[in-house]
C-alpha positions, -999 to 999 in steps of 0.1 A, spaced: -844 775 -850 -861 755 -876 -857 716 -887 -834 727 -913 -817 752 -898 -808 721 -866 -799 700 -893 -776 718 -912 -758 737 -879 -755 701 -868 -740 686 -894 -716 718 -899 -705 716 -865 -698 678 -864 -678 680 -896 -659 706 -883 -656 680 -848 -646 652 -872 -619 678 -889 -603 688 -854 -602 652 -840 -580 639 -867 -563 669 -873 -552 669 -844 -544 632 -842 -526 634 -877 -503 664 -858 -498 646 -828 -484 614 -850 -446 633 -857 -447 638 -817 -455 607 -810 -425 593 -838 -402 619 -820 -408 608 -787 -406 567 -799 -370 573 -820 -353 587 -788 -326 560 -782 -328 562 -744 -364 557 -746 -363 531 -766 -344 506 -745 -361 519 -717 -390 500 -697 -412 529 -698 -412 531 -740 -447 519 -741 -462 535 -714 -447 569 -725 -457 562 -759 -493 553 -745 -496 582 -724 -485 608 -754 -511 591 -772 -542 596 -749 -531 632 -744 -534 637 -774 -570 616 -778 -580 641 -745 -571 673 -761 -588 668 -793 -626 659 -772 -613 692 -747 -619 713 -780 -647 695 -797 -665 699 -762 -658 740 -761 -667 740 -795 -705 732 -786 -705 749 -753 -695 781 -772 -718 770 -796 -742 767 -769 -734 804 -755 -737 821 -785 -770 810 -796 -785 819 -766 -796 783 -758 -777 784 -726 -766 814 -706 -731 804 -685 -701 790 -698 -706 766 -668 -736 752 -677 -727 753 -717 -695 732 -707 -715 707 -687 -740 701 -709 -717 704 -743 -699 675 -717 -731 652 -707 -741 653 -742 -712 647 -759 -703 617 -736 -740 606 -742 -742 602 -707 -772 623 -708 -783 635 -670 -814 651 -684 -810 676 -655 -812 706 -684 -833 703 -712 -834 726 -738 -861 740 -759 -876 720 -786 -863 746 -810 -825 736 -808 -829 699 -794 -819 686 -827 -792 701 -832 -780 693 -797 -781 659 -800 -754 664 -831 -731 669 -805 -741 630 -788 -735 619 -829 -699 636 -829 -687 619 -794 -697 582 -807 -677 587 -835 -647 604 -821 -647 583 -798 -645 556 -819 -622 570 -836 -600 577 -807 -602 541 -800 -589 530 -833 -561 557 -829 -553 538 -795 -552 503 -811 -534 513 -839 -508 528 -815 -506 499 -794 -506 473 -819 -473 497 -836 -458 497 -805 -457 468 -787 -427 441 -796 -442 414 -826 -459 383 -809 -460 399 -771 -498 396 -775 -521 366 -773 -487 346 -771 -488 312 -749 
């Protein structure tokens, strides 16, 4: 695969990353209002945790995808050969933790390291999903309150 070719598959595929991250974020925000309106929740001790929990699944099921997305990806181009080893590398690279124990050929290394671009900013963008939440949820002046 040429420079182009990398370039362009990348960016495709990390826009369409970016598109299931908050999509599935923006679906997950009626759950998350349904499970905070309960009235026995509410009241309840666990309100915040529950809350918090609903809201990382959420945040853990939008990177599941994006991270099948490149292994099949991955598999389909022929750059890898297992869905094992497309899943742990779509993983290591996505995370950006990077083992370096697979390399692949020079001709799709580009476009690889699209899928290292797409975790930083999901991630990022999980983490503002997680503040937001928090910040939402937790009772006015609880925080940084002495």
């Amino acid at each position: 695969m040429g420079l182009f070719e990398q370039l362009s598959y990348g960016t495709l595929l990390l826009g369409g990353c970016a598109l299931v991250h908050v999509s599935v974020l923006a679906f997950g925000i009626p759950l998350l209002v349904n499970v905070g309106s309960r009235s026995k929740l509410r009241t309840s001790i666990l309100f915040i945790p529950t809350l918090t929990l609903v809201g990382f699944g959420l945040i853990v099921f939008a990177h599941t995808l994006q991270i099948w997305l490149w292994a099949a990806w991955f598999l389909q181009s022929g750059a890898l050969m297992d869905i094992e080893t497309a899943v742990y590398f779509s993983l290591v690279t996505y995370t950006t933790l990077g083992y370096g124990d697979i390399v692949l050929d020079e001709g799709i290394r580009i476009f690889a390291a699209f899928s290292a671009v797409a975790g930083l900013l999901t991630f990022g963008l999980s983490t503002a999903f997680l503040v937001g939440l928090i910040g939402r949820i937790l009772p006015s002046g609880t925080v940084g309150e002495n």
